[in-house]
C-alpha positions as CSV (number, residue, x, y, z in Angstrom):
1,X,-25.2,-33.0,24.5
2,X,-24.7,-33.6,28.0
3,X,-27.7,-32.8,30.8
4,X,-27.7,-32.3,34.4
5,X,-31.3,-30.7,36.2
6,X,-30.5,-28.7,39.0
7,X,-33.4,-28.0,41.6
8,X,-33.4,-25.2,43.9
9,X,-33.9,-26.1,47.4
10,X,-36.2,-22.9,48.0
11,X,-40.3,-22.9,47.3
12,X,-41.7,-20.6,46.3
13,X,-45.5,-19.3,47.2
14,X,-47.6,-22.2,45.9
15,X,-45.5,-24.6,48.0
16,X,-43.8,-26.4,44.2
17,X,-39.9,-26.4,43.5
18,X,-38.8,-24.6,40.9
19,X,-36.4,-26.5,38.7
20,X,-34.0,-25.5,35.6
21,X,-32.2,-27.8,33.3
22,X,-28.6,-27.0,32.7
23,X,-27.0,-28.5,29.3
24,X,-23.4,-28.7,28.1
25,X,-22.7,-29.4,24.2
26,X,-20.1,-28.3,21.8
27,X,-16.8,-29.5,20.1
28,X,-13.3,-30.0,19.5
29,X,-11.4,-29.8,16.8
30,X,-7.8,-30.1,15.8
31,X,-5.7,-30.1,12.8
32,X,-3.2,-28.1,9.7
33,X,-4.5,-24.7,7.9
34,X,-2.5,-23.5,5.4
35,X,-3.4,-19.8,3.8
36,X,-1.4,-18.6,1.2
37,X,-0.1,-14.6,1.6
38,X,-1.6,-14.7,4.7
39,X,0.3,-12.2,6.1
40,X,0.5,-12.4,10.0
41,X,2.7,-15.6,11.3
42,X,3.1,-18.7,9.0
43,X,1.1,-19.8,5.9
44,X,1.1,-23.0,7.8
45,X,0.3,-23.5,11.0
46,X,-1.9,-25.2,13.5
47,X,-5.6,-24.8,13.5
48,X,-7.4,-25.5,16.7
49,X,-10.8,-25.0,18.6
50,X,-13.0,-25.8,21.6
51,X,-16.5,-25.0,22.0
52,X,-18.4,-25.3,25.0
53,X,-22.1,-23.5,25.2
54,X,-24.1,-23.5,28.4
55,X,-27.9,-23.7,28.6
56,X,-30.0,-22.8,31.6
57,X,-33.7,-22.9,30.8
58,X,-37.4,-23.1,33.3
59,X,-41.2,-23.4,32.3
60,X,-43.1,-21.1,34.0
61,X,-46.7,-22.5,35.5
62,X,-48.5,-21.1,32.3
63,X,-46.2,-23.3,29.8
64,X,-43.6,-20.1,29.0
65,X,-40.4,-21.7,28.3
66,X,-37.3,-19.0,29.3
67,X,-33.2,-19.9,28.8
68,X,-30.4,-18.4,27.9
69,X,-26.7,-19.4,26.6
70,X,-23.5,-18.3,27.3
71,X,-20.5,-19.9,25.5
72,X,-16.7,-20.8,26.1
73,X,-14.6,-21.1,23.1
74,X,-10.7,-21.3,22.7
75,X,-8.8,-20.4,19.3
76,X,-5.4,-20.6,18.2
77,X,-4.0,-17.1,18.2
78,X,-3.7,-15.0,14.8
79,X,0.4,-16.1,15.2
80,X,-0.1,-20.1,15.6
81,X,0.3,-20.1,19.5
82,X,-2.8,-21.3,21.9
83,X,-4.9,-19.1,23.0
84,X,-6.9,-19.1,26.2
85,X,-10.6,-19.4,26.3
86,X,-13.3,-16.6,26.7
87,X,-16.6,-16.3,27.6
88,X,-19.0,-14.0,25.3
89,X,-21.6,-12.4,26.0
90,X,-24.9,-13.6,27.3
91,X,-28.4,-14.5,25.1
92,X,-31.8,-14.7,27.0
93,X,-34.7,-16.0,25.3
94,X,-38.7,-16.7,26.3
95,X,-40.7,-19.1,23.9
96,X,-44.4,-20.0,23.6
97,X,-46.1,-21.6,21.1
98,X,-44.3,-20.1,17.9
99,X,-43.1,-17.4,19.1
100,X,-39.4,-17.0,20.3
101,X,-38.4,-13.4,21.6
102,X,-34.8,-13.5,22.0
103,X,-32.3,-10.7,23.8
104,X,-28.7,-9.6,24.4
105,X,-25.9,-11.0,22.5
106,X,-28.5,-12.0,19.4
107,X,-27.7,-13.8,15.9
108,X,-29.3,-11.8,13.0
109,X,-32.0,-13.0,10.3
110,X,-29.1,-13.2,8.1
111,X,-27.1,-15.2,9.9
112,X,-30.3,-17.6,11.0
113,X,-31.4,-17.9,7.5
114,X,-32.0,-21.5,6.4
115,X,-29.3,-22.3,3.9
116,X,-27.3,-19.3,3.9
117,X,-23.8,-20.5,4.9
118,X,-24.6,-23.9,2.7
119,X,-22.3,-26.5,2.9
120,X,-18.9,-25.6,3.9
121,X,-15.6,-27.8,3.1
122,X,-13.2,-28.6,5.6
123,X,-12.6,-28.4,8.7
124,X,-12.5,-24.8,9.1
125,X,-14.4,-23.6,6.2
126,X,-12.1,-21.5,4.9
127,X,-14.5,-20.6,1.4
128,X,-18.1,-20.8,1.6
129,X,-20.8,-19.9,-1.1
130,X,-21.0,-16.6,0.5
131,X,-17.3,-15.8,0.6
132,X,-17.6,-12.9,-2.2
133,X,-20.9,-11.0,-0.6
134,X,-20.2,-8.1,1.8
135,X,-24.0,-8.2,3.5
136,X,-23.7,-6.6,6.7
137,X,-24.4,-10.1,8.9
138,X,-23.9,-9.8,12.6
139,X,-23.9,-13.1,14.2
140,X,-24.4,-14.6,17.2
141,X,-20.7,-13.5,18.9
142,X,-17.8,-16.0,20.2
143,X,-15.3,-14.7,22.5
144,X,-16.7,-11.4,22.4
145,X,-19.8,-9.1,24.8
146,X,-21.7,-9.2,21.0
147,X,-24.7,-6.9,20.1
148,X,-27.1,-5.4,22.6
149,X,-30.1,-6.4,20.6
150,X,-33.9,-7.7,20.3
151,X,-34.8,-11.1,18.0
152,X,-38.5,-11.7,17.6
153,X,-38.8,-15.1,15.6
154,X,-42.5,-16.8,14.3
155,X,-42.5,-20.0,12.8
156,X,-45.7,-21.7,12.0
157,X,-45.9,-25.0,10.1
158,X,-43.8,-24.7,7.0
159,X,-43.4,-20.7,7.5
160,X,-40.8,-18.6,9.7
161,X,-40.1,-15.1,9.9
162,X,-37.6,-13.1,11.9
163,X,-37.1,-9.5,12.5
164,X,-33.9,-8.1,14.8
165,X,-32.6,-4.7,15.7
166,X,-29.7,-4.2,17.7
167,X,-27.2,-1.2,18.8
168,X,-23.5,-2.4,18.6
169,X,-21.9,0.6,21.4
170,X,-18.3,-0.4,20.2
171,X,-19.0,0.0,16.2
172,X,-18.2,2.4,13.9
173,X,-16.4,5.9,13.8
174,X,-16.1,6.7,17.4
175,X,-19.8,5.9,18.0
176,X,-22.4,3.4,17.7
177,X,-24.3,0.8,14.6
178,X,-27.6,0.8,14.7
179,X,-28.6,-2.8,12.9
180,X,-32.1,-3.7,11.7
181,X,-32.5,-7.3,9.3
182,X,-35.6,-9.1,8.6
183,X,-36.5,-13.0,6.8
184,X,-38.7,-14.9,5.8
185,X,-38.7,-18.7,4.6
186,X,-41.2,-21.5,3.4
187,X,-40.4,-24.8,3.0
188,X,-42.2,-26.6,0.6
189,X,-42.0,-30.2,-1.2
190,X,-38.2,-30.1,0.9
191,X,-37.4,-27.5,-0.2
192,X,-36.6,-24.1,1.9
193,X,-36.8,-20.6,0.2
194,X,-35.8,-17.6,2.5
195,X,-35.5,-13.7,1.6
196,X,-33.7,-11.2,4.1
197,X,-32.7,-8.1,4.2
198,X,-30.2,-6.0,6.5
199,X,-28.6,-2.5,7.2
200,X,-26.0,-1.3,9.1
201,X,-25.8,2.5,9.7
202,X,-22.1,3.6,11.6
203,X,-22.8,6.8,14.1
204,X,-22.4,9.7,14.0
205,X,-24.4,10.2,10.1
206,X,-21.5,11.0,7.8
207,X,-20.6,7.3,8.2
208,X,-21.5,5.0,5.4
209,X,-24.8,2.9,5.6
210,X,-24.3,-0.6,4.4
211,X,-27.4,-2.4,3.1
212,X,-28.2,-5.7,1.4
213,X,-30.7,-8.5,0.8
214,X,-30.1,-11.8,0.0
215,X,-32.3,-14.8,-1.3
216,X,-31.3,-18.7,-0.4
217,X,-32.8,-21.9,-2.0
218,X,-32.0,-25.6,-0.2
219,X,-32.9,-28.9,-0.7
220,X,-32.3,-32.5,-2.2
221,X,-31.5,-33.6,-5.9
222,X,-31.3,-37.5,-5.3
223,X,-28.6,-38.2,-3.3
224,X,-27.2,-34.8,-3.7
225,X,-27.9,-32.0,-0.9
226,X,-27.8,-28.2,-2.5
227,X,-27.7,-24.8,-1.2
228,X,-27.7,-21.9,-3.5
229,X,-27.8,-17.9,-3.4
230,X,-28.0,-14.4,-4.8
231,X,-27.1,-11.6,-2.7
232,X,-27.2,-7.6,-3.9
233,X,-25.6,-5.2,-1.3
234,X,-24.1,-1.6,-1.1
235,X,-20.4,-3.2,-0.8
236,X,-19.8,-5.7,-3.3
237,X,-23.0,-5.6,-5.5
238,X,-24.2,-8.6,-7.0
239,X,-22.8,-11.7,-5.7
240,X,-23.7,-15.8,-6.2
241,X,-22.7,-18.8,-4.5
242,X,-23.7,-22.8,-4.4
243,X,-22.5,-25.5,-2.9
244,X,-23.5,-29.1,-2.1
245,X,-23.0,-32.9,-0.2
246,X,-22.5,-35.8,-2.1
247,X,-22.3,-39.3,0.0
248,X,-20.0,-41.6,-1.7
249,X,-20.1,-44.7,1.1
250,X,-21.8,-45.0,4.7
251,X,-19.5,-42.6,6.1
252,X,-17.8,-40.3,3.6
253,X,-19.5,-37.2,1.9
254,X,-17.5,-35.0,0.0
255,X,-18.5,-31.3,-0.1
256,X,-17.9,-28.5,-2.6
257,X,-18.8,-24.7,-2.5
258,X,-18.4,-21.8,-5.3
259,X,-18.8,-18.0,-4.6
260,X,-18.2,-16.0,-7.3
261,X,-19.8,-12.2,-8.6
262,X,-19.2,-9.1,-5.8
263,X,-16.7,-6.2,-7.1
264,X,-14.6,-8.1,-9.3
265,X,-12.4,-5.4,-9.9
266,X,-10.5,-5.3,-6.5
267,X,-8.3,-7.8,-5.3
268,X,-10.2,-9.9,-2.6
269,X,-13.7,-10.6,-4.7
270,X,-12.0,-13.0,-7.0
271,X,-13.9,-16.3,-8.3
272,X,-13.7,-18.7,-4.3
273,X,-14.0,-22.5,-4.2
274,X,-13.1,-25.4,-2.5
275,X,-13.6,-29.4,-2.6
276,X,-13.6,-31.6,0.8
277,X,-14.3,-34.6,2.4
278,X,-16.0,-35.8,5.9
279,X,-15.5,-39.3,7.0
280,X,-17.1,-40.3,10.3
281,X,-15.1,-42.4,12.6
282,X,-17.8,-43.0,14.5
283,X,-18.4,-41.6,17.9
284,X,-19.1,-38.0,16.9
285,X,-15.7,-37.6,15.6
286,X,-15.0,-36.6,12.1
287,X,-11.9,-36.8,10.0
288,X,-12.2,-33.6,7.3
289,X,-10.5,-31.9,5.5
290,X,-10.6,-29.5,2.1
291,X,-8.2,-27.5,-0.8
292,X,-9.5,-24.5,-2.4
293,X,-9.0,-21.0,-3.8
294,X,-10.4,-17.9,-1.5
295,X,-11.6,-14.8,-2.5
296,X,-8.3,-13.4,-3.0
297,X,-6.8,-15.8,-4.9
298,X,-4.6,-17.3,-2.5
299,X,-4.6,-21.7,-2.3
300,X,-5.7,-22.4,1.2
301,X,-6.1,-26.0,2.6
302,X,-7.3,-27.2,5.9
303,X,-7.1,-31.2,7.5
304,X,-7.8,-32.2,11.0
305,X,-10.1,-33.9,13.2
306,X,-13.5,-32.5,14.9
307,X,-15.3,-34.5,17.9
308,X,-18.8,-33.2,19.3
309,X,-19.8,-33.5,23.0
């Protein structure tokens, strides 16, 4: 992460300069994807992606901390040529003590929950251990204005809990989503349980409501870092997933993830897995790569190179 504090040149009533710290971080990455019957351009083609998120946040004089992000990101287009990069939309937060309240272009408790999206292989993560649920997650959006919503996150010690609503004016059938999702984790003897739930209701009310709750468990066996769940929703039914990090040397891990349950009788919910590797080059830059089956039982494979900044 890179810092630069910016101080305003005005002052303000008490005669003391206000001053707000500016941070830059994000990544790089560059590689191969290949995704059997994928459909749109070549099975093959190049995968690529830049990341940049800007931070602005103040103290006020009674402690209050209050930021917000914006972010810059640049994908390869759905047809293998470069894209250019976009702005989303903006999240504001204020913070004291344990309490975070968060607005605009907000992550879910879904897509916050501790151990949810587990370990993913490659450099892409084309399968994850929650590849075959179809919870209704709307997460923190790249490239994109995102939800309208309102995040109001407690931790204390070992606990946190997190409860979102939001209003998505470009969803569903010529109308609106109304979202609501709520969590709650412990961590104990490091370990991390978490239970969340979330709904999704498409306007106007003959749209289908989508609904689902999901319960995560993380933590280590030895040298072996797990991540497991069990999801029930209104789309795919019961679903399961695990995966895990093994280090094998200094700076290799290899990674492995396994999704399997959901509607079994269509075509996309099929048994998803994948095996992969990350080897640090030191630096912050990562050599990774991964094969697999998804979802639909197509091979898909990934190999490339990420670099943090």
């Amino acid at each position: 992460m890179k810092k630069v504090l910016f101080a305003t040149a005005a002052l303000i009533a008490t005669g003391s300069v206000a001053a707000a710290e500016i941070t830059f971080g994000g990544y790089g990455r560059f590689g191969m994807r290949y995704d059997e019957n994928r459909g749109v351009g070549d099975d093959l083609r190049v995968e690529s992606r830049f990341r940049m998120d800007i931070d602005a946040e103040t103290t006020s004089d009674i402690g209050v901390r209050f930021g917000a992000r914006v972010r810059v990101q640049a994908d390869e287009n759905g047809n293998g040529s470069a894209n250019i990069a976009g702005f989303n939309g903006a999240r504001f937060f204020a913070e004291s003590g344990g309490f975070r309240l968060e607005v605009g272009n907000v992550a879910d408790a879904i897509d916050n929950m501790s151990n949810y999206y587990g370990y993913e292989p490659g450099l892409s993560a084309p399968v994850g251990q929650y590849s075959n649920t179809g919870l209704p997650v709307a997460g923190y959006a790249t490239g994109a204005p995102g939800v309208n919503g309102v995040s109001a996150i407690y931790s204390y010690g070992d606990f946190r809990g997190q409860l979102t609503g939001s209003k998505d004016t470009d969803g569903g059938i010529g109308g609106s989503q109304d979202r609501i999702s709520a969590s709650v984790a412990y961590t104990f003897s490091g370990w991390t349980v978490a239970l969340a739930y979330a709904e999704a209701q498409d306007e106007p009310a003959f749209a289908v409501k989508r609904d689902g709750t999901v319960l995560t468990v993380g933590g280590s066996l030895g040298m072996v870092d797990l991540a497991m769940l069990v999801a029930d929703d209104s789309v795919e039914g019961t679903s399961y997933g695990v995966s895990g990090k093994y280090p094998i040397g200094a700076a290799t891990s290899i990674l492995a993830a396994v999704s399997g349950g959901g509607d079994d009788f269509t075509t996309t919910n099929k048994t998803a897995f994948g095996i992969g590797f990350d080897h640090s080059l030191g630096g912050g830059v990562n050599l990774r790569g991964m094969v697999g089956r998804n979802s639909a039982s197509n091979n898909v494979a990934d190999l490339g190179v990420q670099f943090n900044f």
